[in-house]
N, C-alpha and C positions, 0 to 999 in steps of 0.2 A: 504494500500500500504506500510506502515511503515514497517510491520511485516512480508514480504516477503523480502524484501529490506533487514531488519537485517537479516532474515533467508537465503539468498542467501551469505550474507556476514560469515557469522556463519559457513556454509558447505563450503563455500570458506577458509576459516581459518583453517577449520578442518583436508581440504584435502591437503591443497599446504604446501610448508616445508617454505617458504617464507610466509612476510605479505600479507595479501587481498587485491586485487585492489578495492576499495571501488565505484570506480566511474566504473567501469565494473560489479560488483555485480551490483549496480543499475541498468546500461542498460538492463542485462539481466532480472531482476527483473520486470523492467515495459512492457517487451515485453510480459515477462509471461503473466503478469498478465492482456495486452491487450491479447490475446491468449483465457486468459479464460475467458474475457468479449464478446469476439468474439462467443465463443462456447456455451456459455449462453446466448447471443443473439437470436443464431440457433434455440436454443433449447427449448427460454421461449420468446421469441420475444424482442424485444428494450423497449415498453411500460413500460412490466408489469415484466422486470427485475430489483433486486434491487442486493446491495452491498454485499450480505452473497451467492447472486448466482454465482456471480463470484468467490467466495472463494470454492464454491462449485466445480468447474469445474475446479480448479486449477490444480488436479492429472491429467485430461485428456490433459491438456497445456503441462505440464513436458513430461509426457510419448509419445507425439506426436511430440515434439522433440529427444527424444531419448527412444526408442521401448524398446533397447535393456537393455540399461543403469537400467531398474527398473524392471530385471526380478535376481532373487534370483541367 
């Protein structure tokens, strides 16, 4: 969770001409990253999921919040 949490922070810094809301990067952050525990749940059950499946499902969290956002 560390490492989405800076990485949200990071593309937040990147993008705004202002400083990062750091406590928004977070929110957004753990929603993700529920998002992609939700969708690894679906997909590999609640049991026999572990912590690198979640990281695994992350791009499909991003892009199902925003379709458009992560097309070239």
């Amino acid at each position: 969770m560390t490492g989405i949490i800076a990485g949200f922070i990071a593309q937040a810094g990147a993008t705004l001409k202002e400083n990062p809301d750091a406590l928004s990067a977070t929110i957004a952050a753990l929603y993700v990253g529920g998002l992609a525990g939700d969708f690894a749940a679906r997909d590999l059950g609640m049991r026999s999921m572990i912590a690198s499946d979640i990281r695994e499902h992350l791009s499909e969290a991003v892009r199902s919040l925003d379709a458009k956002g992560e097309t070239p």
